[in-house]
N, C-alpha and C positions, 0 to 999 in steps of 0.2 A: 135378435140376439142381444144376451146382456153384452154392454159396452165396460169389460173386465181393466180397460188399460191402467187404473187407481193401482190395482193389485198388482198387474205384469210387471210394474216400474216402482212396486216399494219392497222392501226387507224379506217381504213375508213368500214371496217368490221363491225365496231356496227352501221353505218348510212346507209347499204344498208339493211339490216333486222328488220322486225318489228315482231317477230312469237308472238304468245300467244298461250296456252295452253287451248282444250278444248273439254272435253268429251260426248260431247249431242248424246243420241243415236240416232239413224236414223228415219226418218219417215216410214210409213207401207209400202211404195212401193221400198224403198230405204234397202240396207247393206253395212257393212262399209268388209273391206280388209286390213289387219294388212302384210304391204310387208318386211321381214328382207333384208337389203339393207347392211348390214354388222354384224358381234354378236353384241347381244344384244340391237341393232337400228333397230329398225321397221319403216314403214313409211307409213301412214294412207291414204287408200282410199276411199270411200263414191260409191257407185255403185245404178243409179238410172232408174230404170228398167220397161218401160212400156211393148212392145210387143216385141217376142224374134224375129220374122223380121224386126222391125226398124234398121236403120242405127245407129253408135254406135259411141260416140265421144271420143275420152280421151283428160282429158281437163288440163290441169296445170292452177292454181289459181295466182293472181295478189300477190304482198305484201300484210300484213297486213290483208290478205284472208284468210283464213281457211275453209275447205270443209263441215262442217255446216250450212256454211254462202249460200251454195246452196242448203237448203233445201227449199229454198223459189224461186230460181230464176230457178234449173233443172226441178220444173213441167212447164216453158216455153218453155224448150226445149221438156219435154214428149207432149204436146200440137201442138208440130211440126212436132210430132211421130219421134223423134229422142231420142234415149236412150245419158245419161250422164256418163259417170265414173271422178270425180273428184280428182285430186291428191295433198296432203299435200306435202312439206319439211320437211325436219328435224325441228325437232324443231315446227312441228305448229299444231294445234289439238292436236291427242291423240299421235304423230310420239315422238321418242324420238330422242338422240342428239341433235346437235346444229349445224342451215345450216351455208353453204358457196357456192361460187361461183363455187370449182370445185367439192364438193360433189352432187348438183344438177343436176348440169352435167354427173356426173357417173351414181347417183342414179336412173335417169329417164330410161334408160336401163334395168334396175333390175326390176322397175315399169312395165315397157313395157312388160317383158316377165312373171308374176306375173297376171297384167291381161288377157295379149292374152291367157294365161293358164284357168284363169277364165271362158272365155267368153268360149272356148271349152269345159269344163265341163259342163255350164250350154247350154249349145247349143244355144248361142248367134249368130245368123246369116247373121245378116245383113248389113255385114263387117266392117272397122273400118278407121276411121280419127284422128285428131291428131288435137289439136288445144291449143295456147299459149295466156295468157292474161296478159302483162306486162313483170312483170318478168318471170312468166311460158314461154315467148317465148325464154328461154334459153332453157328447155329442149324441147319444142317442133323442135327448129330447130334441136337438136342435132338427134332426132328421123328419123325427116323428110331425114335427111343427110345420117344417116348411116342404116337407116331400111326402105327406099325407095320404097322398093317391098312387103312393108307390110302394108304398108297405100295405101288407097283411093284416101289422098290429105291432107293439111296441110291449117289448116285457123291460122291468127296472130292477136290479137287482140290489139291494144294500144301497140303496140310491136318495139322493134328496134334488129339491127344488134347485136351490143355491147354494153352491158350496163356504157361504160367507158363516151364515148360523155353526157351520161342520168345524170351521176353522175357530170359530169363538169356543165352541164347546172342547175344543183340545189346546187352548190357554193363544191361539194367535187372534188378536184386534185389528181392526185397517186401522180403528182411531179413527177416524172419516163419518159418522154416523149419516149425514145426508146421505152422501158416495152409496154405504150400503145397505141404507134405504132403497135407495135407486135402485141398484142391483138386482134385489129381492122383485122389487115390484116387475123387473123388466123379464125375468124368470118366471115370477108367476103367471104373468102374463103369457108365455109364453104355453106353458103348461096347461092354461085353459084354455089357449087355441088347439090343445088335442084333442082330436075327434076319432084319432084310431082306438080301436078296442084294446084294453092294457091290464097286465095282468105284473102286480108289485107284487115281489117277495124282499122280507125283511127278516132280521132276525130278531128274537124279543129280546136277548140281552146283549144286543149292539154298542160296543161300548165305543166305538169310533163316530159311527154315525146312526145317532140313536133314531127308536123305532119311532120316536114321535116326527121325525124328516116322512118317513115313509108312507105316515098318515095324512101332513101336508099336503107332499105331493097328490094321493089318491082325493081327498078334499076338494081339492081345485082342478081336478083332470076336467076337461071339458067333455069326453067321453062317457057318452051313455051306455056301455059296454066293459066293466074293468071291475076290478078281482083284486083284493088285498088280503095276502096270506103270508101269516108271524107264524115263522118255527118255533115253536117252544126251546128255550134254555140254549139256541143259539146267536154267536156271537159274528162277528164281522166276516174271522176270515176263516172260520170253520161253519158257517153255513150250510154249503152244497153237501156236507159229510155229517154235519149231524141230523140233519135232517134228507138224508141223501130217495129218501121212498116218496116222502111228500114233494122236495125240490122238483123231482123228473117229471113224477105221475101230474104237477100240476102246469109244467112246461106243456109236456105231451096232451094233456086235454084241452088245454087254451088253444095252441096252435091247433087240434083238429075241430073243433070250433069257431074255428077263422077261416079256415079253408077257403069258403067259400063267401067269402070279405069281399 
């Protein structure tokens, strides 16, 4: 895991986070999961639940997301017959504390083991993926890297290596150039210890986090199994909807191409 603490302890801390706080209950097919990730810090999960054989996603949220915010978008994925488990930050929904760089990084571990506990209780069967949408591709790589034999496969959405290059190209510096050097290399590193089969969607006129992060990432996957697919004339956070026929149909045939992982 990159060692983010440069970052979590300077200025730039309040421009990489946008949380909001928000309690809506769930929809009828939907329950939420309160994960304690440290005392008294819980951290909000939304679980959206069509057939106990479907395939099962755990999905980390973009900035400024909150798992609410998929009560409208996971019945696309139930329509896929793929189940959703959405995951909050600190800080966002009903989660308490306040995120950072290397508590996401921790906490997605604690999430990981929280749900796959879930899914065994209710006899969720039809095994499990991992999938990062922006900033969520922090913790999804860390899962994909260090919990390997527990996933199916890793998709990344609008995603990059290191959030360091994302944050230069929208005008924040650490100023630290060693620092995030370091960074980079401890990410990429990390990224070619993936061995699961990974399927990156980007969009080509990404103007938050550009499609050349996307290529990175795909570059340095250590996986001999992976898929790099650019929507045309889509942008960061109109992705899934401009491209809404290619986004599903290339979800849907990764994951039934993994099945049997």
């Amino acid at each position: 895991m990159p060692d983010y603490t440069p970052v979590d302890v300077s200025h730039l801390l309040s421009y990489i986070f946008y949380p909001r706080q928000d309690f809506t209950s769930p929809p009828a097919n939907a329950f939420d999961l309160l994960v304690p990730v440290e005392p008294g810090v819980n951290v909000s999960c939304r679980f959206y639940i069509g057939e106990e054989h479907w395939p099962l996603i755990l999905y980390f949220h973009g900035n400024g997301e909150v798992v609410s915010d998929y009560d409208h978008i996971a019945p696309l994925y139930n329509r896929k017959a793929l189940n959703l488990v959405v995951s909050d930050y600190r800080g966002y929904g009903a989660s308490g504390g306040s995120p950072t760089l290397g508590a996401i990084s921790r906490d997605c571990h604690v999430i990981f083991k929280a749900v796959k506990e879930e899914i065994s209780q209710r006899r969720l069967r039809g095994g499990l993926w991992v999938m990062g949408r922006s900033l969520g591709s922090i913790s999804a790589t860390e899962l994909a890297c260090r919990w390997k034999n527990k996933f199916r496969a890793l998709i990344i959405e609008s995603g990059f290596v290191s959030i360091l290059p994302v944050m230069k190209h929208i005008g924040l510096s650490l100023q630290m150039d060693d620092v995030a050097d370091r960074i980079m290399e401890e990410a990429l590193a990390m990224v070619r210890n993936i061995t699961l089969p990974t399927l990156i969607i980007h969009g080509e006129e990404d103007t938050l986090v550009p499609v050349e992060e996307a290529r990175r990432f795909y570059d340095n996957l250590g996986s001999a199994e992976k898929k790099l697919l650019i929507i045309p004339g889509a942008d960061h956070n109109d992705i899934m909807f401009a491209g809404m026929d290619q986004y599903f149909e290339a979800i849907q045939a990764f994951i039934a191409s993994t099945l049997q992982t």
